[in-house]
VEXLUMGU-978161 format. One record per residue (C-alpha): residue number from 1; residue in three letters; chain; x, y, z. Coordinates in Angstrom, 3 decimals. Example, Ala and Ser with C-alpha at 12.3 -4.5 7.8 and 13.67 -1.06 7.14 Angstrom:
<recs>
{1 ALA A {12.300 -4.500 7.800}} {2 SER A {13.670 -1.060 7.140}} 
</recs>
This chain:
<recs>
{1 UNK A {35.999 -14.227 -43.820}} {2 UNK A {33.954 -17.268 -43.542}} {3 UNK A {30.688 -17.123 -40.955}} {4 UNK A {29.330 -20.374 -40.119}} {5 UNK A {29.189 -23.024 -37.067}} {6 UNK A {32.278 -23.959 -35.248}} {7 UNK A {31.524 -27.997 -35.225}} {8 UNK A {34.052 -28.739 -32.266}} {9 UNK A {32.175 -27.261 -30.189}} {10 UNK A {28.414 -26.855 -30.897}} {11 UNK A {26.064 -29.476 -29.476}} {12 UNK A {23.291 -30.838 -31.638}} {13 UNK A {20.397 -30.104 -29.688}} {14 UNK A {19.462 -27.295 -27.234}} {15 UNK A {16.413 -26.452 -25.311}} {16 UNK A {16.400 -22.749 -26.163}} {17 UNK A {13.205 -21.599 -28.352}} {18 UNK A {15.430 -18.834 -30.070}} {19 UNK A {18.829 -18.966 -30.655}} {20 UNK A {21.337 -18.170 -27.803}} {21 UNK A {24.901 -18.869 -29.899}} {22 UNK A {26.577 -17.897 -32.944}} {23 UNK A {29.750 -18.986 -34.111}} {24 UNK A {32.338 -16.863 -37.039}} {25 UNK A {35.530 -17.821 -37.662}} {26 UNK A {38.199 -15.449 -38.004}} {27 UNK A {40.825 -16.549 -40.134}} {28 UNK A {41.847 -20.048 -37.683}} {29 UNK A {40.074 -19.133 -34.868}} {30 UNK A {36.893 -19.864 -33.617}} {31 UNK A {34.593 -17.442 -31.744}} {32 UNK A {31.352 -17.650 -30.459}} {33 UNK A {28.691 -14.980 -29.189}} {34 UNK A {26.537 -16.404 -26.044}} {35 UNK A {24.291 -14.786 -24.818}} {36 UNK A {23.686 -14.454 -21.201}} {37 UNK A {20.243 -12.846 -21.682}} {38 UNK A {18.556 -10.010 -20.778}} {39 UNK A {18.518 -7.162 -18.193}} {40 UNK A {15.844 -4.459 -17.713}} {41 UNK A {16.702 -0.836 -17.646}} {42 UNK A {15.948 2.856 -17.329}} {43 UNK A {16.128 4.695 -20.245}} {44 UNK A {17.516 7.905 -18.546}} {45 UNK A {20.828 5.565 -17.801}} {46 UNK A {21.640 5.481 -21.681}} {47 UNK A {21.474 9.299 -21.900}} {48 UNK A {22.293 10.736 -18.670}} {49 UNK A {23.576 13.939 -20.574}} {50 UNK A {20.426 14.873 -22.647}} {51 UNK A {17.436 16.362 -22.489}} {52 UNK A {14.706 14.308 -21.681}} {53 UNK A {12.313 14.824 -24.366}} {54 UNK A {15.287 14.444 -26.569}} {55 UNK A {15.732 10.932 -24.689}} {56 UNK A {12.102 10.223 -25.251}} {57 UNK A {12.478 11.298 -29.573}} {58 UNK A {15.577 8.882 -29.638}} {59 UNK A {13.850 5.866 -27.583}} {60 UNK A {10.494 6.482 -29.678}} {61 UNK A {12.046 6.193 -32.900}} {62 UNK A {14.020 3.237 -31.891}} {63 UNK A {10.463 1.787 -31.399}} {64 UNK A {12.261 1.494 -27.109}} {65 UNK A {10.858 2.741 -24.262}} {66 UNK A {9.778 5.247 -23.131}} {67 UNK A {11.158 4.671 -19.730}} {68 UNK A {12.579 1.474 -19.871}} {69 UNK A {14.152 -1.306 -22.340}} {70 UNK A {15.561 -4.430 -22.950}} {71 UNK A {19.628 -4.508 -22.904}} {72 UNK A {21.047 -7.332 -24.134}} {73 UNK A {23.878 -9.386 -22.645}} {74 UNK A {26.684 -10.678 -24.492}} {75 UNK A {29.764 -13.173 -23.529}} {76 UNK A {32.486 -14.718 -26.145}} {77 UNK A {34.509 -18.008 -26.298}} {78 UNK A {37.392 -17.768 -28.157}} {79 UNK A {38.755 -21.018 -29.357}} {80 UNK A {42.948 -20.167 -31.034}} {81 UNK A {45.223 -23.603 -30.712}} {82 UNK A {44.592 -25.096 -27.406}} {83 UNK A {43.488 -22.572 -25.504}} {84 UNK A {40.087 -21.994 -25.306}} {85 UNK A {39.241 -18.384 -23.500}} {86 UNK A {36.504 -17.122 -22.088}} {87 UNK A {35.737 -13.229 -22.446}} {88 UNK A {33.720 -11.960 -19.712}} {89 UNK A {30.849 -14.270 -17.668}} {90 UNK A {27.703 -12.385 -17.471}} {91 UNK A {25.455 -11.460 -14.576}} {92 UNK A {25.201 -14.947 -12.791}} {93 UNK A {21.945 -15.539 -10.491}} {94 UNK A {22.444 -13.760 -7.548}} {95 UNK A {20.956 -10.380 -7.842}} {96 UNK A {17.300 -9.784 -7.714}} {97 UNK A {15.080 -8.339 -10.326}} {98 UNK A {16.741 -9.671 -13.546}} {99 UNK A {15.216 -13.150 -14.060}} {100 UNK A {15.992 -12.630 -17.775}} {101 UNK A {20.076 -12.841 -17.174}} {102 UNK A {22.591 -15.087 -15.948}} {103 UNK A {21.913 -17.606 -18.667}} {104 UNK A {25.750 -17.851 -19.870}} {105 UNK A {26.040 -21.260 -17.740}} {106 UNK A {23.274 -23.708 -19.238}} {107 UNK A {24.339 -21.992 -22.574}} {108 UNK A {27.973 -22.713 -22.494}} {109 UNK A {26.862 -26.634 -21.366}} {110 UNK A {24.116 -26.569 -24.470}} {111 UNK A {26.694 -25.283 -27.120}} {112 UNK A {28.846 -28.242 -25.660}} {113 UNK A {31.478 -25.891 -23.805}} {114 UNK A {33.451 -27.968 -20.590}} {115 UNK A {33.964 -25.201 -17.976}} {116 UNK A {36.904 -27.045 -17.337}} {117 UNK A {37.855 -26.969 -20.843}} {118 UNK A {38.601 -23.073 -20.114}} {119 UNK A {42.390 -22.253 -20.028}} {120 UNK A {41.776 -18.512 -19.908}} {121 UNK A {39.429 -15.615 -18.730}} {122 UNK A {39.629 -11.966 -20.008}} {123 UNK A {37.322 -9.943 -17.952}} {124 UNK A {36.710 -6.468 -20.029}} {125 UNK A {35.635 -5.073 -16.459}} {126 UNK A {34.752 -5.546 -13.218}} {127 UNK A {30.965 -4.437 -13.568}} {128 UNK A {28.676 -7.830 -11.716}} {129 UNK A {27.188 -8.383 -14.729}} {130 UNK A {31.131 -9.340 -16.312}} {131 UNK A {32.169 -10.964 -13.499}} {132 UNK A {28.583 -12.276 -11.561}} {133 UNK A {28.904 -15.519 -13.504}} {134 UNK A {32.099 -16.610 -12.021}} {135 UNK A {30.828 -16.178 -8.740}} {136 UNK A {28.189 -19.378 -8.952}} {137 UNK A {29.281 -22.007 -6.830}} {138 UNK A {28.840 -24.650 -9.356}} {139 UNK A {30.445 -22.417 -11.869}} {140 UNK A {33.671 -22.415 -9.673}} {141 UNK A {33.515 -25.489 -8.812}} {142 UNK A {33.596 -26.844 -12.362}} {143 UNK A {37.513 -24.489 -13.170}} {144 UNK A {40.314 -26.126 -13.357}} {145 UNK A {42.984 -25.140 -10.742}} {146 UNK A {44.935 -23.960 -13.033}} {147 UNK A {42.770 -21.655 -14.832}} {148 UNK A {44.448 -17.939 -16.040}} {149 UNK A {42.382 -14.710 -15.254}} {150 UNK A {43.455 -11.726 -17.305}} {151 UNK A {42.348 -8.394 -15.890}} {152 UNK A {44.006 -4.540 -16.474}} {153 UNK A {45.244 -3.827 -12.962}} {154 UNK A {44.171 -0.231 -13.465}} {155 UNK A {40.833 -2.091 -13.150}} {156 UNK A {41.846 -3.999 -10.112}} {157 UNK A {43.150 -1.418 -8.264}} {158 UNK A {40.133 0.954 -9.304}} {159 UNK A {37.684 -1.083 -7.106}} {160 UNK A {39.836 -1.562 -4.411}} {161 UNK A {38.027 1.862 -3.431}} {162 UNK A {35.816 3.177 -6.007}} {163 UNK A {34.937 6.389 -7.179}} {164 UNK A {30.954 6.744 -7.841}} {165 UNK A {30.965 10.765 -7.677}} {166 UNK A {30.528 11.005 -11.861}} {167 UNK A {28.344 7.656 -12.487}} {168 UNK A {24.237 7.956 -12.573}} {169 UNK A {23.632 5.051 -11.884}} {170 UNK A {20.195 4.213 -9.608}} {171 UNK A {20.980 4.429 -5.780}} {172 UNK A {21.128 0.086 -4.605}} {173 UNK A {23.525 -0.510 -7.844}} {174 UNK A {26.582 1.792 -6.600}} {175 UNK A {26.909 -0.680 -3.211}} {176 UNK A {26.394 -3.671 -5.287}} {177 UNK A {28.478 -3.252 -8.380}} {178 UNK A {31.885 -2.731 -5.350}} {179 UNK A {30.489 -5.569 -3.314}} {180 UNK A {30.422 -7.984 -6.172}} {181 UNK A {33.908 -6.711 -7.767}} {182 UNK A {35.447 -7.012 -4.385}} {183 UNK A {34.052 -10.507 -3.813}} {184 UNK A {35.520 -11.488 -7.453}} {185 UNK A {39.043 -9.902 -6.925}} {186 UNK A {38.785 -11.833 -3.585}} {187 UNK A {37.747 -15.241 -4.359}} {188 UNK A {40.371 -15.136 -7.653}} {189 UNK A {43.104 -13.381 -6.376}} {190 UNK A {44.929 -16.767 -6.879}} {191 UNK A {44.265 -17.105 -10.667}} {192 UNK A {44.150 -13.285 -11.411}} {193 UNK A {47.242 -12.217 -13.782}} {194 UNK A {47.239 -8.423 -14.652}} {195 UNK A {48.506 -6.628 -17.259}} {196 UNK A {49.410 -2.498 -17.622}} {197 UNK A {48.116 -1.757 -21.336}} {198 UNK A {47.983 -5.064 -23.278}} {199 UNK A {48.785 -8.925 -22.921}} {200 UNK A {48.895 -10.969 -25.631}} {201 UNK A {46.374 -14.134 -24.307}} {202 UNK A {46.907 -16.513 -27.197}} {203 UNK A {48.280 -16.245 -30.508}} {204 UNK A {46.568 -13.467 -32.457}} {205 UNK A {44.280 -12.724 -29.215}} {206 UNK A {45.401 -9.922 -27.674}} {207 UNK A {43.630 -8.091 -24.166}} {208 UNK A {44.103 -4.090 -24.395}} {209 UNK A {43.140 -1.700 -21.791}} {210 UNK A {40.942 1.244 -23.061}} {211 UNK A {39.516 2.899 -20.097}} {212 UNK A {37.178 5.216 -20.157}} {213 UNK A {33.853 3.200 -18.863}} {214 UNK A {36.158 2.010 -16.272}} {215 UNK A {39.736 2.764 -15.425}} {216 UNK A {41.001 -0.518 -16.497}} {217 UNK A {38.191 -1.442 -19.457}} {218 UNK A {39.667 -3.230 -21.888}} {219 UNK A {38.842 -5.280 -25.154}} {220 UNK A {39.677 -8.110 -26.816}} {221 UNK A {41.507 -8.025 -30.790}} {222 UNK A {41.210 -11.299 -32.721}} {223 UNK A {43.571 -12.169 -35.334}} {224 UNK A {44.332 -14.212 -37.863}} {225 UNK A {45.257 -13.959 -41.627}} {226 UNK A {43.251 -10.799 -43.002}} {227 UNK A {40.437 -11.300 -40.455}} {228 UNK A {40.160 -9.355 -37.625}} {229 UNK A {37.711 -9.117 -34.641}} {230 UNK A {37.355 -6.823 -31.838}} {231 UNK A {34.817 -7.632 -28.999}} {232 UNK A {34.032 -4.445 -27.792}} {233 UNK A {32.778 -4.994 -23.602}} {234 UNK A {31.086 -2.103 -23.382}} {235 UNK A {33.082 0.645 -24.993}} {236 UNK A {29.449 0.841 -27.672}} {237 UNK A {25.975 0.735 -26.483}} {238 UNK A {23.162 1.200 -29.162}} {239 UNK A {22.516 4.884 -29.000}} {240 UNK A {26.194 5.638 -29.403}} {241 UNK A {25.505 4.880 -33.701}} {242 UNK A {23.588 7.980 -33.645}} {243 UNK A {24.565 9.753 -30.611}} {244 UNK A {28.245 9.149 -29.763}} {245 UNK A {28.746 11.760 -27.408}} {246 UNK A {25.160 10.748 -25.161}} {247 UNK A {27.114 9.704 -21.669}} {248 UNK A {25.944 6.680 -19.417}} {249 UNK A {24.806 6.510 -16.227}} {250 UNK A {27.146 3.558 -15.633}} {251 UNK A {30.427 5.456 -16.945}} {252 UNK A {33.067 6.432 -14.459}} {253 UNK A {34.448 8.625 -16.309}} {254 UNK A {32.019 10.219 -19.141}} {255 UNK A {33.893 12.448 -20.848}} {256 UNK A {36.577 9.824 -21.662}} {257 UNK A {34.683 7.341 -21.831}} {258 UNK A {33.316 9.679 -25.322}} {259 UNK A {36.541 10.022 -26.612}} {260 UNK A {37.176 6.204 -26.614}} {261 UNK A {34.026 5.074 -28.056}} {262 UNK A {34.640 7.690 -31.191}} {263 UNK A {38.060 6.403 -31.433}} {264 UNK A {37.086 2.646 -31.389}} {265 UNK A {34.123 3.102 -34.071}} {266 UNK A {36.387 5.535 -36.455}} {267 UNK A {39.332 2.799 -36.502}} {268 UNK A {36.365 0.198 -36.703}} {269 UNK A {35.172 2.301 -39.797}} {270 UNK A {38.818 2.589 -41.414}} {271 UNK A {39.265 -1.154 -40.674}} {272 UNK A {36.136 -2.939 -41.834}} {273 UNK A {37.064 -5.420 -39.167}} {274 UNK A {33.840 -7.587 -37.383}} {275 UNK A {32.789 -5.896 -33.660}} {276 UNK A {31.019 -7.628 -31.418}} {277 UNK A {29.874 -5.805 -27.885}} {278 UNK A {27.882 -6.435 -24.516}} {279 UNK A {25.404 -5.002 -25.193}} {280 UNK A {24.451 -4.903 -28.559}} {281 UNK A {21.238 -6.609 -29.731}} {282 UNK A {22.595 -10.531 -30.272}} {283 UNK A {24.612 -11.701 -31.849}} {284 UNK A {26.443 -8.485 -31.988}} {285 UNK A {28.213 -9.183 -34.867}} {286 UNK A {28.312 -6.704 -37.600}} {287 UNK A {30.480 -3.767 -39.042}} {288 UNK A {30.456 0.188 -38.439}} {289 UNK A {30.209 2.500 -41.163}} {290 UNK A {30.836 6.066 -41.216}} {291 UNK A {27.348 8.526 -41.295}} {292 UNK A {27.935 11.710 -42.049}} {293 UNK A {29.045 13.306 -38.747}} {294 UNK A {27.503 9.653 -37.398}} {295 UNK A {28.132 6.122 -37.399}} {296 UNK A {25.801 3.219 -38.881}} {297 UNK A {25.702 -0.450 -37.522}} {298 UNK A {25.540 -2.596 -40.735}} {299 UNK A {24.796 -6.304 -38.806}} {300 UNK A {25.918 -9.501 -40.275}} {301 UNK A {23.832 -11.139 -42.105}} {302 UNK A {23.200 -14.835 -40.034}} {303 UNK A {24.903 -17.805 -41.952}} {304 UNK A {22.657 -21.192 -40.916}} 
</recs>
């Protein structure tokens, strides 16, 4: 697999001080990691299940923390024929206290991405910081009418009335996280199309529900030749390399939500195939390797 720029669609200039794309190619397909930025939060919400001085050992080591950290914030554009899709949309600027986030906009525009260029939209969930970005007026205003938006409807059903009781998530983000899904599932219901366990978006893109974090999470499988690429949502948080079975807070259903993230890094393992996630440091791109009884995140080296 080649890793380089994706010259279609990469602008020559940019005001960001650090990078804030990254293009690979997967066989003849294009994708490229955006980052939306950053969000602040509680280390106890990557480890609800553990013992807190456990938590604190982890965090330490990781050179994170103690009691709070930087998560990044990851979106994809996925470029296969003439479709050019859009996997998830970030946090968008509505919500207070994360100044860092909501960057995917000015980012798209500075890697020289049309908004109305976009034939398709896979949401991996309806969490506000997947779907916050659509809900920008000027983001809206800039789809075409015709625009597709692929969601599991296990997911859209699921926050028609939600079910909190197993999340630990702090107590404002419960009323905002339905608020904003209902406001999305409202304002799109025109351009939503749902599928039951996968939809094939483009040729050698394919959407499959996982569950787990959510009823209706899904990812997103590119490929093409003997490439393959599966953007992860947010099936794999950092701490799950070493701790796999640490729940968090956000998860609506922990215990699943395990089982899938062990599945998804073994047949990552087996595979060798490229994963890219939410919220992985960026760009998220890199392979999983078998431990011992653990997993290892070997990153890709970055090809300039």
């Amino acid at each position: 697999m080649t890793v380089g720029n994706i010259s279609p669609v990469l602008g020559t200039g940019s005001a960001d001080l650090v990078p804030s794309r990254y293009a690979v190619r997967i066989g003849e397909i294009d994708v490229l990691v955006i980052s939306d930025g950053i969000l602040p939060i509680a280390t106890e919400v990557m480890s609800s299940n553990v013992d807190p001085a456990e938590r604190k050992a982890w965090f330490n080591d990781m050179f994170l923390g103690p009691d709070a950290f930087d998560w990044p914030l990851n979106v994809v554009v996925i470029r296969a024929g003439d479709q050019t899709i859009l996997v998830d949309a970030g946090l968008g600027g509505q919500f207070d206290g994360f100044p860092r986030a909501g960057q995917f906009p000015q980012r798209l525009k500075a890697a020289g991405i049309d908004l109305a260029s976009l034939t398709d939209i896979v949401i991996t969930h309806m969490h506000m910081d997947h779907v916050g970005g659509l809900l920008i007026d000027e983001v809206k205003a800039q789809l075409r009418p015709d625009v597709r938006i692929h969601v599991a409807a296990a997911e859209l059903e699921f926050w028609k009335a939600p079910d909190f009781s197993r999340t630990a998530m702090p107590p404002p983000i419960p009323d905002v996280l339905r608020a904003t899904a209902q406001q999305f599932a409202a304002q799109f219901a025109d351009k939503i199309q749902t599928f039951v366990d996968e939809k094939e978006i483009a040729p050698g893109v394919v959407a499959r529900r996982i569950g787990g974090h959510t009823p209706g999470h899904s990812v997103v499988r590119v490929t093409s030749g003997d490439d393959q690429l599966t953007f992860a949502g947010d099936a794999l948080f950092p701490v799950a390399f070493d701790h796999p079975d640490w729940q968090n807070g956000f998860e609506h259903d922990p215990e699943e939500a395990t089982r899938v993230r062990l599945r998804l890094m073994k047949d990552a393992a087996a595979s060798s195939e490229i994963v890219v996630a939410s919220h992985l440091p960026f760009p998220s791109v890199g392979r999983i390797a078998l431990n011992g009884d653990r997993f290892r995140w070997v990153a890709a080296v970055w090809d300039y």
